[in-house]
C-alpha positions in Angstrom: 25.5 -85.2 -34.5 22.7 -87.1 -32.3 21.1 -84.2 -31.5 18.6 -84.1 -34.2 17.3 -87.4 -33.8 17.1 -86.9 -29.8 14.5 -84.0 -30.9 11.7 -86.2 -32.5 12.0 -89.4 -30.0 11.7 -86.9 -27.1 8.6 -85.4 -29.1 7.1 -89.0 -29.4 7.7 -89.8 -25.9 5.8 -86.6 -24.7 2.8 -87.1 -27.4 2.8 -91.2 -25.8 2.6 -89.9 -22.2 0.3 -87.1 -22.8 -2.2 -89.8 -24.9 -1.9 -92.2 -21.9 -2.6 -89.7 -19.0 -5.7 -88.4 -21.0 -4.1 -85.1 -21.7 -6.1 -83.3 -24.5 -5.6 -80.0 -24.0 -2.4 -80.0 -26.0 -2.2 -77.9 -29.3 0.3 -79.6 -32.0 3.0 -77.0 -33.0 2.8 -75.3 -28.9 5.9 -76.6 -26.8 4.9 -79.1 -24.1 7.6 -77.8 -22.0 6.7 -74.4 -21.9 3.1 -75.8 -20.6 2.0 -74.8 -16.8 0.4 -76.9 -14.7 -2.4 -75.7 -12.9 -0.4 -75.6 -9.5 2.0 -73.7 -11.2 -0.7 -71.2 -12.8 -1.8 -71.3 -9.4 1.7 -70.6 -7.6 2.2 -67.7 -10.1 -1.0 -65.9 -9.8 -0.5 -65.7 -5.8 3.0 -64.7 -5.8 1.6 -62.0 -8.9 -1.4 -60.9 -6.0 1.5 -60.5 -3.3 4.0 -58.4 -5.6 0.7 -55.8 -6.7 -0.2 -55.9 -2.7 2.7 -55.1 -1.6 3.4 -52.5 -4.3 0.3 -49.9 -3.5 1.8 -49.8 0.1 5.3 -48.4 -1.2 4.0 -45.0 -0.8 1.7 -45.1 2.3 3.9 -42.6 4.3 4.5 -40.9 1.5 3.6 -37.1 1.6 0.7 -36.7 -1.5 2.8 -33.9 -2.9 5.9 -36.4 -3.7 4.1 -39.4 -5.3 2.2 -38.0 -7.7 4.0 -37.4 -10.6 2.0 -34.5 -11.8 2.2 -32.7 -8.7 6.0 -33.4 -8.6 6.0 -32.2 -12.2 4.0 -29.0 -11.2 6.8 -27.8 -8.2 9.4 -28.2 -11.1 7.4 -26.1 -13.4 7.0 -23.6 -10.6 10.7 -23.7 -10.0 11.5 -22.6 -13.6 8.8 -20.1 -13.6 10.1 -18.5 -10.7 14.1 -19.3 -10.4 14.9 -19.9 -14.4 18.5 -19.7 -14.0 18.8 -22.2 -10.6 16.8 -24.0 -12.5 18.9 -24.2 -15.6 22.0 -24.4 -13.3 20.6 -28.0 -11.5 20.3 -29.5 -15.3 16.7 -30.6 -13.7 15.8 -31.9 -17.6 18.6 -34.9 -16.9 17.5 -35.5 -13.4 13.8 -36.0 -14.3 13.6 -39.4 -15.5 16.2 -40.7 -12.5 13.6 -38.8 -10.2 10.5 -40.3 -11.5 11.8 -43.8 -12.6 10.7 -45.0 -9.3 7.3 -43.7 -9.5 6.8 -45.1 -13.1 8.3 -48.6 -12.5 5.6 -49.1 -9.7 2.7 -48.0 -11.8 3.6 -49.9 -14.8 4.0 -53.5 -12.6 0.2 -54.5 -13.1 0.8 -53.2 -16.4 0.5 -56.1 -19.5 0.7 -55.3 -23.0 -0.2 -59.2 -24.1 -3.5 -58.9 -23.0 -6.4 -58.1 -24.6 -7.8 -54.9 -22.8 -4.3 -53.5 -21.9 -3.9 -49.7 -21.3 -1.5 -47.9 -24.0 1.4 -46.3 -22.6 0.5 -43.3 -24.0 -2.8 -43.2 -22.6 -1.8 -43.8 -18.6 -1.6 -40.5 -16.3 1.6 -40.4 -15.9 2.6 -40.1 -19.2 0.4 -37.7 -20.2 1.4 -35.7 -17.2 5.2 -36.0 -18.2 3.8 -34.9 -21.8 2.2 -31.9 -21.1 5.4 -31.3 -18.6 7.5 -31.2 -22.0 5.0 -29.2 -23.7 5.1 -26.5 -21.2 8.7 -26.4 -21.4 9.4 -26.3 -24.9 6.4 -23.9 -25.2 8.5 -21.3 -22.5 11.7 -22.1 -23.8 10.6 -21.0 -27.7 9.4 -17.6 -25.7 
């Protein structure tokens, strides 16, 4: 099998290029092919500001009552107060996550846990709202 030694000359032939274009920025161990350029650093980040830009304007016409998930949250728990058994009947505990996927998904797109001052999940509104949701119900249901 050639393919082992095609690994090593095609390793020598990127460390003979890199020396004699003056590239130093390499790190030994790091794969060269997995390296952006700064165009392509450049490309990325722009296409990155148009995705978030485009993103906070999903919900412009969006009534402030149906895109907040704790407010959404707060007309279920009313619901349950109010009407338990058309509640119960609507099986509203499997429809939740369908219902507030969308809302989570556009919160969580700036959202990256490589870097350094990242928020944790558990920390971020929503899921505190969605916790204190649970919380309420398993606090009425033991009741």
């Amino acid at each position: 099998d050639d393919s082992s030694e095609f690994i090593p000359k095609c390793r020598t032939c990127r460390r003979q290029v890199r020396e004699q274009s003056g590239e130093g920025d390499h790190h030994e161990g790091l794969s060269s092919d997995e390296e952006l350029t700064p165009t392509e650093v450049g490309e990325f980040q722009k296409s990155k500001d148009n995705v978030l830009e485009d993103s906070r304007k999903i919900f412009e016409d969006v009534h402030a009552d149906f895109c907040d998930i704790r407010k959404i949250l707060l007309k279920f728990q009313e619901w349950k107060e109010k009407f338990p058994d058309s509640y119960c009947d609507a099986y509203i505990s499997f429809c939740l996550p369908k219902l507030l996927n969308p809302l989570i998904r556009v919160q969580l797109i700036s959202w990256n846990p490589l870097e350094q001052n990242f928020t944790e999940l558990e920390e971020m509104p929503w899921f505190r709202a969605i916790e204190e949701f649970s919380d309420a119900e398993n606090v009425s249901e033991s009741k």
